[in-house]
Structures are given as structure tokens and as C-alpha cells.
C-alpha positions as CSV (number, residue, x, y, z in Angstrom):
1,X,0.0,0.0,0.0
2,X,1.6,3.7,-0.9
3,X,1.9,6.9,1.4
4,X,-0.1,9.7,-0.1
5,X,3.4,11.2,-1.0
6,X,3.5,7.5,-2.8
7,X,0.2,8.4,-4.3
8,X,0.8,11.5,-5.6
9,X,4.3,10.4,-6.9
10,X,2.8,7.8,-8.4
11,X,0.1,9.3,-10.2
12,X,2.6,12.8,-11.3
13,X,4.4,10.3,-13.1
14,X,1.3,8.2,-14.7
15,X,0.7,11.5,-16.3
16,X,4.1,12.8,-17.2
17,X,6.4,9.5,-17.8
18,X,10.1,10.2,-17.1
19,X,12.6,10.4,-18.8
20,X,9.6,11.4,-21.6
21,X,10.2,10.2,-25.3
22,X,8.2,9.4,-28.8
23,X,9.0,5.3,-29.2
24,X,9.3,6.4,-32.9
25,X,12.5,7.7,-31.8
26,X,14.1,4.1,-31.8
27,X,14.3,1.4,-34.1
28,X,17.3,0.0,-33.9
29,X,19.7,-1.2,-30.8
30,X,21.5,1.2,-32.0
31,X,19.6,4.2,-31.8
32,X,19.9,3.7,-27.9
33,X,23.3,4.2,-28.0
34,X,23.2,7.2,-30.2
35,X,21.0,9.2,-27.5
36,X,22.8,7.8,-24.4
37,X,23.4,10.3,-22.2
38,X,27.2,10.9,-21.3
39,X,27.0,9.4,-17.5
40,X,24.9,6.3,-18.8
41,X,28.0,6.1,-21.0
42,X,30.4,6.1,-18.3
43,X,28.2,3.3,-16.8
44,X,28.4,1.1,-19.4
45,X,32.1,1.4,-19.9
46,X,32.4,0.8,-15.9
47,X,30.6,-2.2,-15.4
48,X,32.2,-5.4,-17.0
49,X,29.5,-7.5,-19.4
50,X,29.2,-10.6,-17.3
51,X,27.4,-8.5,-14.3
52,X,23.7,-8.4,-13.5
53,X,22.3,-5.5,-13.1
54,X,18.5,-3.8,-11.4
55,X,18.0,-0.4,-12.4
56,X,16.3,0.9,-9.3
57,X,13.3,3.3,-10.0
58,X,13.5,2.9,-14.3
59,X,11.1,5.1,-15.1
60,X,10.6,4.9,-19.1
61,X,13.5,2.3,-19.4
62,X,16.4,4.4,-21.7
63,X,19.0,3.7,-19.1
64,X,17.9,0.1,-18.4
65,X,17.5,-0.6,-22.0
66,X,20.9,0.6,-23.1
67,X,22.7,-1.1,-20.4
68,X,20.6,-4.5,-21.4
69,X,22.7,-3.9,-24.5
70,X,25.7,-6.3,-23.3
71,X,24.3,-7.8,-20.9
72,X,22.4,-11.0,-19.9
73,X,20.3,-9.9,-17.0
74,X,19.1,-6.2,-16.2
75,X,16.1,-6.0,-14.6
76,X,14.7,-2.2,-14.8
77,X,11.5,-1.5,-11.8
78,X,9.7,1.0,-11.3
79,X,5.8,1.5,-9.4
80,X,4.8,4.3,-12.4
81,X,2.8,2.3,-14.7
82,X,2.3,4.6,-17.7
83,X,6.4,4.5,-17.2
84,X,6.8,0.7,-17.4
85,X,4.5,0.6,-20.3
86,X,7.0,2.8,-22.4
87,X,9.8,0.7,-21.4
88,X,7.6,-2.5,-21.7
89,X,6.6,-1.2,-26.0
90,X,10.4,0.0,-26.2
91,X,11.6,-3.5,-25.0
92,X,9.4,-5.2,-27.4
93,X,10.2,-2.9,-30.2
94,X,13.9,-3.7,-30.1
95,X,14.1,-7.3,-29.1
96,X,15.5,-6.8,-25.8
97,X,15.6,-10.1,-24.4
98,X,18.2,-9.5,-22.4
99,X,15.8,-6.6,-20.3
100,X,12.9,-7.4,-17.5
101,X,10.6,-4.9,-16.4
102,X,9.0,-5.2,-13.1
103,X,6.6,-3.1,-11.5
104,X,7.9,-2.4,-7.6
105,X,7.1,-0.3,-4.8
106,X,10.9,0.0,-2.9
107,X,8.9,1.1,0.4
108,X,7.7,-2.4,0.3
109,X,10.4,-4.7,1.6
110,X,8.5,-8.2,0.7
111,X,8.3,-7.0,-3.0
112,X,11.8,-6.2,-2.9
113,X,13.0,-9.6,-1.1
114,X,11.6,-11.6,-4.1
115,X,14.0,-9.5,-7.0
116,X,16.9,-11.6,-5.9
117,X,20.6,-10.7,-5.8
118,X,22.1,-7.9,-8.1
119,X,26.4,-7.7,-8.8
120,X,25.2,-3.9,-9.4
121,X,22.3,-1.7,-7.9
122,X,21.6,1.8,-9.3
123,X,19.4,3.9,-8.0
124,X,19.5,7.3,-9.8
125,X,17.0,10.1,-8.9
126,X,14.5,8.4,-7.4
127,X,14.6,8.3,-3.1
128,X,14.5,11.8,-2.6
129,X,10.9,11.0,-4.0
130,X,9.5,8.8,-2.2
131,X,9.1,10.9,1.5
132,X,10.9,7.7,3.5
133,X,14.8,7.8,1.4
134,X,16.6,6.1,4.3
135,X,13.5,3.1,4.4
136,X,14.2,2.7,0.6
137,X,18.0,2.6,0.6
138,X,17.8,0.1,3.5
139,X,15.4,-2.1,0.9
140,X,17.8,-1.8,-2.3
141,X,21.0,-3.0,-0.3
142,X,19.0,-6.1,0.4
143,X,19.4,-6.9,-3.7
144,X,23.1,-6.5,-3.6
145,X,25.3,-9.7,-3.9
146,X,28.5,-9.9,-1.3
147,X,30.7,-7.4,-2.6
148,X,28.2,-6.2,-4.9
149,X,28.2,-2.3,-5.8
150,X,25.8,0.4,-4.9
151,X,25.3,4.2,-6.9
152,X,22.8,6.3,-5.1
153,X,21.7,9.8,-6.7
154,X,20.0,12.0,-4.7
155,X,19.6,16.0,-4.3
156,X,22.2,18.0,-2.7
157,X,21.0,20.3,0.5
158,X,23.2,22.9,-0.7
159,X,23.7,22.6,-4.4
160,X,19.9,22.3,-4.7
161,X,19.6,25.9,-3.4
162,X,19.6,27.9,-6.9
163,X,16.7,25.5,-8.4
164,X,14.5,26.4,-5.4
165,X,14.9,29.6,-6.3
166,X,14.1,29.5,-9.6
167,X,11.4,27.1,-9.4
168,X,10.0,29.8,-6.6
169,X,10.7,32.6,-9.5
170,X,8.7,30.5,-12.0
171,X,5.8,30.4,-9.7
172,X,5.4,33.7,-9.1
173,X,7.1,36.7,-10.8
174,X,7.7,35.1,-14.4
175,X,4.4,32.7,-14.3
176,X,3.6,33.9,-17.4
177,X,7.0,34.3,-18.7
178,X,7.7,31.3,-21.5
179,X,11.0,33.1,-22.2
180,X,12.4,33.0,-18.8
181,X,11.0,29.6,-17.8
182,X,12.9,27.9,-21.3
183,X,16.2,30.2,-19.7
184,X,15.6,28.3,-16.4
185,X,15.6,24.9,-18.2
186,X,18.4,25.5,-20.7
187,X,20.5,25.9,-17.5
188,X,20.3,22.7,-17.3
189,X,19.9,20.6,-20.5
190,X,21.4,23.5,-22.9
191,X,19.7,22.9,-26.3
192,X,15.5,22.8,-25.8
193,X,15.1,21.8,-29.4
194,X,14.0,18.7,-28.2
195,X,11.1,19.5,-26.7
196,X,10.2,15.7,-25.3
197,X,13.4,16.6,-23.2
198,X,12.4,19.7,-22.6
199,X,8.9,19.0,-21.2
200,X,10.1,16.2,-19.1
201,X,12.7,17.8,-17.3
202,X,10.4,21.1,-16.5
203,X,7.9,18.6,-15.7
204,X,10.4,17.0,-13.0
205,X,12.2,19.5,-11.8
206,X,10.0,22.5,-11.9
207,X,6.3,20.7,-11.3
208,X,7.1,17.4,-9.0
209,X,4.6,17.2,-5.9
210,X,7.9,15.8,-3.6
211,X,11.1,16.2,-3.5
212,X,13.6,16.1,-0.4
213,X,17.2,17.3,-0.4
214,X,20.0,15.2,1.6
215,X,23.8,16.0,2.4
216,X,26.7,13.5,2.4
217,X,27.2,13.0,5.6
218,X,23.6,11.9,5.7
219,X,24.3,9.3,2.9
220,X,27.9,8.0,4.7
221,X,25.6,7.2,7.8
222,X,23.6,5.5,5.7
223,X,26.1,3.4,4.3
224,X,28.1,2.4,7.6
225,X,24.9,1.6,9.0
226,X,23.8,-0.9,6.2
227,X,27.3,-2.1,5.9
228,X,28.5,-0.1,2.5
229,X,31.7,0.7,1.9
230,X,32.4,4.5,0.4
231,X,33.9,4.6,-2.7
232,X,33.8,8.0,-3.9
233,X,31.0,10.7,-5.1
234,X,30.6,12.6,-8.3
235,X,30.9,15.4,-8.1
236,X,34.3,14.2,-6.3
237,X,34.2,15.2,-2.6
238,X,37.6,15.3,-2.3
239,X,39.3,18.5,-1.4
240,X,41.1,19.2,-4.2
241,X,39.4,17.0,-7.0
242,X,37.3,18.4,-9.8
243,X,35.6,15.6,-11.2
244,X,32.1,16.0,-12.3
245,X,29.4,14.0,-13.8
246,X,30.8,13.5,-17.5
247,X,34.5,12.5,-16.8
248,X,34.4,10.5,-14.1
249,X,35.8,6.9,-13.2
250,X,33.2,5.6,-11.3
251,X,33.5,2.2,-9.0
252,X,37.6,3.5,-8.8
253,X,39.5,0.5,-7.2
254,X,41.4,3.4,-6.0
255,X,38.8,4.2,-3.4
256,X,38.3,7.9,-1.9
257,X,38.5,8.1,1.8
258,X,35.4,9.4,3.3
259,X,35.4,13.2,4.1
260,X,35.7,15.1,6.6
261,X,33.2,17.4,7.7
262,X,34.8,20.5,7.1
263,X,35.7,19.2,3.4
264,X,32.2,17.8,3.0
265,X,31.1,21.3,4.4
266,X,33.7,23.4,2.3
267,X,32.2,21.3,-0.8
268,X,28.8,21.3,-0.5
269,X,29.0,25.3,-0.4
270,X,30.7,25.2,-3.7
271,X,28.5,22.8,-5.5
272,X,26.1,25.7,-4.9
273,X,28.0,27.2,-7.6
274,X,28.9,24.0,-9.5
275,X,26.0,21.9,-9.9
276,X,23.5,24.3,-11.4
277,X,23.4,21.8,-14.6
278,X,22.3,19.0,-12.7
279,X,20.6,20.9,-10.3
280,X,22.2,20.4,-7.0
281,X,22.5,16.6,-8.2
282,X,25.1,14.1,-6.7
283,X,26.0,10.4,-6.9
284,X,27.6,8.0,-4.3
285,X,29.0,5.1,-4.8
286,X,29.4,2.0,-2.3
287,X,30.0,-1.5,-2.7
288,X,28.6,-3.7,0.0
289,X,31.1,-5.7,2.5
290,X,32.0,-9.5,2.4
């Protein structure tokens, strides 16, 4: 059974599907590769071709679908159903055999339990939306194998700051303003020619019903209390790295030490500054003990 912040998740993204797209878009494999975005890129080069795979909170399947590309098992859930039908038609359109869709509620800890074990668990965007994060990361470590790796992507406390105050501005002094409301979303996905892109990405960011924003010292509590080992974050939190979303290494065997709390302090305050492309948006990764 959903919250009524389920609910009204649920039902914002029955109506507007995410990440939105025409399935005439794609009619060969290849065609998902072509429109990959750079960090699902990065993803695919990083995790080797024998590795299973669940793609935590799918949405419309792109990210899912390409990864199912090279590999034997991905499994791609999600609790939207107007969602999983677009990845369900896009599946079926290009023969991804490879590719299972599930429709999952990660609050509910029985339906996660009967997934099974995943070498690799992403969950990109999706628990600062569901009003209960920490309950849903403690459910998606239960599908990691021993040893198995983790990427969580959630809102930054501070690098989330601008957004709010443009999504504030877009509300009230430029309502009415198209011009101003296609600056605010060029900030962040440039070109707006594409206006599938476009219209799902105001829809998200400007229009959601629930959002909450988190820090990293949050998430590092998380992970030493569910026995997850900190790799590293993009953007890097190290003090003097610059790495960002569309160069990194991700999974580095060469592992970051967790930082301090002036460093994570120090920056946070600068992803104010640094994030406003992915508004305030920031990845950890983890990989569960033995």
C-alpha cells in the first residue's frame, strides 16, 4: 500500500512519464546508444559485461534498455505504470531479451525480497521522492550480492539551493513568462530543441509534488549503518578533485577516503555554484562488504 506522497508520486508520473520520449525515436539497438546520455556512458564502460544489473526506479526504461545492450540480465523496476509501459513497447520494439521490467514499490520490503541478488544496484534520482529515502536505501541493499556495488543519486542540501529559487521565480514573478522559464531549463539541458526533453525535465524538476534534499554526511551514515563501503561521489568530494558527472571513473579501485566534515562542508558550499546543470544533483558510490 503507498503513502499519499507515494500516491501522488505515483500518479505525477502516470501523467508525465520520465525520462519522456516518442518510441518512434528508436528502431534499432543502435539508436539507444546514439541518444545515451554521457554518465549512462560512463556506466556502461564501468561495469564489466558478465554483471547483473537492477536499475532501481526505471522510469521509461532508456537507461535500463541501453545497459541491457551487453548484458544477460538487467532488470529495470519501477511503481509508475504509464512509465513501465513505455519501457515495456520500447523492449518489445527492439528485441530486448536480455531486459525485464517489473513493477515495484521499494517502500515495500516483501516486494523487494523476491528480486533476488544484483552484482550492481543503481538507484539514480528516485529516493529523494518517495518521503521515506533512508527506508528505501535500506530495501535496495537487500538486492546487492557480497561485494556487490551500490550508486545512489539524490539532491544536494546545498547545491539544490539555486533550483529552489528559480522554481520559486517560475511560480510567481515570471508565471507567465515562456522566455524566462525555457532560460531556467536550458540551464540545465542546454539545447531545448528537443522539446520531449524539454517537457520532461520542467515537468520533474519544476512541477514534481515531492522532492527532499540530503547531504553527504547523511548518505555515509547510511552506508556504515547498512554495511556499505564508500567509494567515492561525483561530483568528487575530495578537497582538491574536480571531477564531475561527464569524466568521471566511477567504481575506482582506488577508493576515496570518506570526508571530513569540514571538506564535506567546504564542498557542498561550492556545489552551490557547480552543480547548477544537474541541479544540486550528486552520486555516491558504495560497494557492500563481504
Amino acid at each position: 500500500m503507498l503513502t499519499k506522497i507515494g500516491e501522488k508520486v505515483q500518479n505525477f508520473y502516470n501523467k508525465t512519464p520520465f525520462p519522456d520520449f516518442e518510441l518512434e525515436r528508436f528502431n534499432r539497438k543502435e539508436d539507444l546508444e546514439f541518444s545515451a546520455y554521457p554518465f549512462a556512458r560512463i556506466l556502461d564502460r564501468s561495469i564489466p559485461s558478465t554483471s547483473s544489473i537492477v536499475d532501481v526506479g526505471t522510469g521509461t526504461g532508456q537507461l535500463s534498455s541501453f545497459l541491457s545492450l551487453k548484458r544477460k540480465k538487467v532488470l529495470g523496476i519501477d511503481f509508475s505504470d504509464s512509465s513501465l509501459n513505455k519501457a515495456k513497447k520500447l523492449k518489445k520494439k527492439l528485441g530486448l531479451n536480455s531486459l525485464h521490467i517489473e513493477k515495484v514499490n521499494i517502500l515495500n520490503s516483501k516486494e523487494i525480497e523476491k528480486l533476488g541478488k544484483f552484482d550492481y544496484v543503481l538507484c539514480l534520482g528516485v529516493l529523494h521522492h518517495t518521503g521515506e529515502a533512508y527506508k528505501g536505501f535500506q530495501n535496495i541493499t537487500k538486492l546487492l550480492n557480497p561485494g556487490g556495488y551500490i550508486a545512489v543519486g539524490l539532491y544536494n542540501r546545498f547545491g539544490r539551493i539555486p533550483l529552489k529559487i528559480r522554481i520559486f521565480l517560475a511560480k510567481t514573478i515570471f508565471k507567465n513568462n515562456q522566455e524566462i522559464k525555457d532560460y531556467f531549463i536550458r540551464i540545465q539541458i542546454g539545447d531545448i530543441k528537443d522539446e520531449e526533453r524539454a517537457r520532461g525535465w520542467w515537468n520533474d524538476q519544476y512541477l514534481h509534488p515531492h522532492e527532499s534534499t540530503h547531504t553527504i554526511g547523511e548518505v555515509l551514515k547510511w552506508f556504515n549503518k547498512n554495511n556499505i563501503e564508500f567509494i567515492e561521489t561525483v561530483p568528487s568530494s575530495s578537497l582538491f578533485s574536480k571531477t564531475n558527472l561527464d569524466d568521471s571513473v566511477v567504481w575506482n579501485p582506488i577508493k576515496e577516503n570518506p570526508p571530513s566534515f569540514f571538506v564535506r562542508f567546504f564542498k557542498q558550499l561550492k556545489w552551490i555554484f557547480e552543480t547548477q546543470k544537474e541541479g544540486g544533483y550528486w552520486i555516491t558510490f558504495g560497494k557492500l562488504k563481504n
